[in-house]
Residue frames as a rotation matrix with the C-alpha (Angstrom) as fourth column:
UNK 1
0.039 -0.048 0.998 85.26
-0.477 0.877 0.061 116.66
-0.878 -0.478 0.011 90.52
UNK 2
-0.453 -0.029 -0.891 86.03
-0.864 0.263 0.430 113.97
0.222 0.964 -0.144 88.00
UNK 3
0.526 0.820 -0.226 84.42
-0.731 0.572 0.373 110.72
0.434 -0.031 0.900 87.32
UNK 4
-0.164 -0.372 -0.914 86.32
0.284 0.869 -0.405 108.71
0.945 -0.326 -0.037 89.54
UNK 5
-0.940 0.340 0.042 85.97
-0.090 -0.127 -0.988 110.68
-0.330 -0.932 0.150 92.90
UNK 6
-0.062 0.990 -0.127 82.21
-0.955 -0.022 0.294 110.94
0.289 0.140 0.947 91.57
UNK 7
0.358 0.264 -0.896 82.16
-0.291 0.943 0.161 106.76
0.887 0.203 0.415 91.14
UNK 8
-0.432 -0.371 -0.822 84.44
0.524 0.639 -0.563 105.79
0.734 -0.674 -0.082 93.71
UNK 9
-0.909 0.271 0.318 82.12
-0.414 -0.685 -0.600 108.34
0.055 -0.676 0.734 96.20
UNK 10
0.087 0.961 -0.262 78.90
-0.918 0.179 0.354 106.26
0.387 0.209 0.898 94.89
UNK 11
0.269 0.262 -0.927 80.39
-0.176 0.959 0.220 103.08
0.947 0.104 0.304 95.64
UNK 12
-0.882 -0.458 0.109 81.63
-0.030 -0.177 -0.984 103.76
0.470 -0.871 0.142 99.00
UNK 13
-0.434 0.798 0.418 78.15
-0.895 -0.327 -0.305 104.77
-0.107 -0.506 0.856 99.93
UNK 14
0.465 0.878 -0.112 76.58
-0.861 0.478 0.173 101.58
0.206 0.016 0.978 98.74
UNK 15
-0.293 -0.689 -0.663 79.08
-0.183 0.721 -0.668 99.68
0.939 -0.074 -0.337 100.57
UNK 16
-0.868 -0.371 0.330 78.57
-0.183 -0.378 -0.908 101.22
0.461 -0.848 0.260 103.13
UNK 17
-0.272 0.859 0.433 74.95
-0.962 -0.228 -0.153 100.46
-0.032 -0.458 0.888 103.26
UNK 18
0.578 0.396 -0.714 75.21
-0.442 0.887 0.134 96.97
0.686 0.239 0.687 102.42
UNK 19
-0.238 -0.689 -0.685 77.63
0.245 0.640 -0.729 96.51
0.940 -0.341 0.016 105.38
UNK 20
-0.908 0.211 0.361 75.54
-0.390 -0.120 -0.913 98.03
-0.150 -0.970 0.191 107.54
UNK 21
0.345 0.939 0.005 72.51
-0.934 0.343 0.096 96.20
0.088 -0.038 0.995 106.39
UNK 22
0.049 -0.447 -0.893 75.03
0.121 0.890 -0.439 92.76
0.991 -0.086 0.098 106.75
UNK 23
-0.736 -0.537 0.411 75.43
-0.067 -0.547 -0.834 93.95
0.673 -0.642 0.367 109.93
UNK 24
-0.543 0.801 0.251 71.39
-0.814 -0.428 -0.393 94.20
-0.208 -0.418 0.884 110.74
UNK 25
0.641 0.758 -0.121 70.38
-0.748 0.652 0.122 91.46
0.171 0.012 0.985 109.32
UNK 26
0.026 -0.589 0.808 73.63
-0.638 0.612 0.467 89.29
-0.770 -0.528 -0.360 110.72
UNK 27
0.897 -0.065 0.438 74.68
0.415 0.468 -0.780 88.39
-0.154 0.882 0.446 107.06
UNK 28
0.137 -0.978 -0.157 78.68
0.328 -0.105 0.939 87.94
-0.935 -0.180 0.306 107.24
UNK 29
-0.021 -0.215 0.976 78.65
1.000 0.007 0.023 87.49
-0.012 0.977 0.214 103.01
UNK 30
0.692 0.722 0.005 76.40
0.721 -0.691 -0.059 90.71
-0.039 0.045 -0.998 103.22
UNK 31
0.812 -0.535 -0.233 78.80
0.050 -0.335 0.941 92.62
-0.582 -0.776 -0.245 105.52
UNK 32
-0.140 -0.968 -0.211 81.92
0.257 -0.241 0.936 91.50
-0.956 0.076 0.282 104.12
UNK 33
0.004 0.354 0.935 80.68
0.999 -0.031 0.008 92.23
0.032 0.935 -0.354 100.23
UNK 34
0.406 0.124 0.906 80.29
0.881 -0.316 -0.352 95.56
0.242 0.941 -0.237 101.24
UNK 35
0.655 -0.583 -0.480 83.17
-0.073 -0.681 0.728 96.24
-0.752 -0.442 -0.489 103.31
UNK 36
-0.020 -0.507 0.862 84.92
0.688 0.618 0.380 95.01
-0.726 0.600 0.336 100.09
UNK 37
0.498 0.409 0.765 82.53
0.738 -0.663 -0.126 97.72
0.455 0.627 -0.632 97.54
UNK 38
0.872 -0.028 -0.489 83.37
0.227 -0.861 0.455 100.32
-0.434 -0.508 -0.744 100.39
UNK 39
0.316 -0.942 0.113 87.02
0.133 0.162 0.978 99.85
-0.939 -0.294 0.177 100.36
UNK 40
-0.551 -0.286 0.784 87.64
0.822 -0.028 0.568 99.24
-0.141 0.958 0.251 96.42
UNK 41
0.584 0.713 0.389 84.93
0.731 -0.670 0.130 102.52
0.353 0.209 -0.912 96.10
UNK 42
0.636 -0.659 -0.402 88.21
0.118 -0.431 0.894 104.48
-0.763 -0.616 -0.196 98.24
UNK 43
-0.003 -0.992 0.129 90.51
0.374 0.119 0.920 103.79
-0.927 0.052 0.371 96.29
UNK 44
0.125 0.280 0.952 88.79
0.982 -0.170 -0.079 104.86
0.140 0.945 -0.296 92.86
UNK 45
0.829 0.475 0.297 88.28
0.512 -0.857 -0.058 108.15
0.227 0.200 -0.953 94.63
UNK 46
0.251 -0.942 -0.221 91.64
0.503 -0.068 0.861 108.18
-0.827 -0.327 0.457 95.89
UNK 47
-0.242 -0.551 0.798 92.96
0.850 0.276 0.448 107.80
-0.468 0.787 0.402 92.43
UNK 48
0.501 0.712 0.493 89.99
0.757 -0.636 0.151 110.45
0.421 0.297 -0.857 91.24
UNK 49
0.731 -0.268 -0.628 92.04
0.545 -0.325 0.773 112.50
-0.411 -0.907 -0.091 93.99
UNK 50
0.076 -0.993 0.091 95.23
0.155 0.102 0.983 112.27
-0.985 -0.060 0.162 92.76
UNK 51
-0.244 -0.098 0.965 94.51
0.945 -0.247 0.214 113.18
0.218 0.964 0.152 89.00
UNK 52
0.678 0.727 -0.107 92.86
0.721 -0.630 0.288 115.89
0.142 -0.272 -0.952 90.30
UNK 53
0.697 -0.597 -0.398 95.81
0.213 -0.357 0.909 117.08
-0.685 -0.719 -0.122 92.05
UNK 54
-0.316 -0.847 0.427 98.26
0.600 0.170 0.782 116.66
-0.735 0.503 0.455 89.24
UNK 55
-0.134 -0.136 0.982 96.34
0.976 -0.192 0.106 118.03
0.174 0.972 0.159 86.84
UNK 56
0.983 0.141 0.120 95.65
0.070 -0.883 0.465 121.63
0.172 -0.449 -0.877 89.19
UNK 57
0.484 -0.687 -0.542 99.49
0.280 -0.466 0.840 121.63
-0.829 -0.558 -0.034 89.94
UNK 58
-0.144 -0.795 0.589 100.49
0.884 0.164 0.439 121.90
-0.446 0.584 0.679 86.38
């Protein structure tokens, strides 16, 4: 693993827990903040992915 799936795997998770704690305590900001972290925390690892890949196919 590199340090982008690593990061973008850390921030997913604490999106994920701040949209479900927006969620519990019926805080939209909450909620949408960290369907926002989740989402932008994807794509890092995406990316984290995709070097990955490139640099195993050469």
């Amino acid at each position: 693993m590199n340090k982008d799936q690593v990061k973008g795997r850390v921030e997913e998770s604490k999106g994920k827990i701040k949209e479900v704690a927006g969620k519990v305590l019926d805080d939209q900001d909450l909620e949408n903040e960290g369907n926002l972290q989740k989402n932008v925390g994807k794509v890092q690892s995406g990316f984290g992915d995709l070097k990955d890949d490139i640099k195993h196919s050469k």
